[in-house]
N, C-alpha and C positions, 0 to 999 in steps of 0.2 A: 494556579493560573499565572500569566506571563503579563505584564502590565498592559497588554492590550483584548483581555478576558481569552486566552485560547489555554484551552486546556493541558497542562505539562506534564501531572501525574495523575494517575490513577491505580487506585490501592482495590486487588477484587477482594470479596469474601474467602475465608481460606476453604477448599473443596475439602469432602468427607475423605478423612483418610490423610488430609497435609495436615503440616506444622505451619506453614506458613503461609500470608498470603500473594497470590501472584502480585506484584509492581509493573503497569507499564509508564514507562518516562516516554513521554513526545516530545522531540524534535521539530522545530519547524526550518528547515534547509532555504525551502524560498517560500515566495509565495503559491507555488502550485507542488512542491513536493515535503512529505513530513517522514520521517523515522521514528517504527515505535520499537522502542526493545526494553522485551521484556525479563523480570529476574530471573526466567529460565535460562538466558543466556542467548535467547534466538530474538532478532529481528524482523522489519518489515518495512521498507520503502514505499512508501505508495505516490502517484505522481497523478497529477487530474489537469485537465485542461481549464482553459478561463470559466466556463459554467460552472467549475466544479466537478464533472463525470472522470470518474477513474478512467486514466488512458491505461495504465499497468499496475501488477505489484508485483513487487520480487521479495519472496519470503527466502532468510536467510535461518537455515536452524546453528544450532553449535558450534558445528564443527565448520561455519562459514561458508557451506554449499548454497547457493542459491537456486529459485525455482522461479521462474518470472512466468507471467500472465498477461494477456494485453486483451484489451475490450475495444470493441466499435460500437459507434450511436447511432442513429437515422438522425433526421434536422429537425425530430420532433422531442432529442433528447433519451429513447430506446435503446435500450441495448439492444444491438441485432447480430453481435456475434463477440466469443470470446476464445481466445486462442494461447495455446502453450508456448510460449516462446522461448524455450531452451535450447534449441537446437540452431539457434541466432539467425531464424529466418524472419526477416522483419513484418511486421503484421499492416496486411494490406486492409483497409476499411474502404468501400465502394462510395463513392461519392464525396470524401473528405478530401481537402486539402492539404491537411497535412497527416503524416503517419508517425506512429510508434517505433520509436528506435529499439533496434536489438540487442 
């Protein structure tokens, strides 16, 4: 843990069939985006707005390809849509103020 209790590491159990077990190391970037990468070699960004609700993730495997994802809320906190965002069309949410960058 990081001196203010957020969680840094996490050690899984090793899966039938590994030698080892998975590590993931967190990151915390800011206060609304973390990185976790794991000993596999692959990543994860994930970014969330002030409540906390993930606006996106972009999972990075190996070889540093990314895949990003974007989510919308209603005002009651719902996810009410989630969208592929690779193809850098930026994700529109109905009723939001602000939107997910591409």
């Amino acid at each position: 843990y990081d001196p203010i209790g957020r969680m840094k590491k996490t050690i899984l159990p090793t899966a039938v069939g590994e030698t080892t077990p998975t590590t993931i190391t967190t990151t915390y970037n800011d206060p609304f985006e973390t990185t976790e990468t794991h000993s596999s070699g692959t990543s994860k960004r994930i970014v969330r707005d002030a409540r906390g609700q993930i606006l996106y993730v972009e999972d990075f495997g190996s070889d540093g390809i990314a895949a990003k994802i974007g989510f919308c809320y209603d005002i009651s906190g719902q996810r009410t849509k989630k969208s592929d965002l690779n193809d850098g069309t930026p994700l529109s949410c109905p009723g939001v103020l602000a939107g997910v960058p591409a």
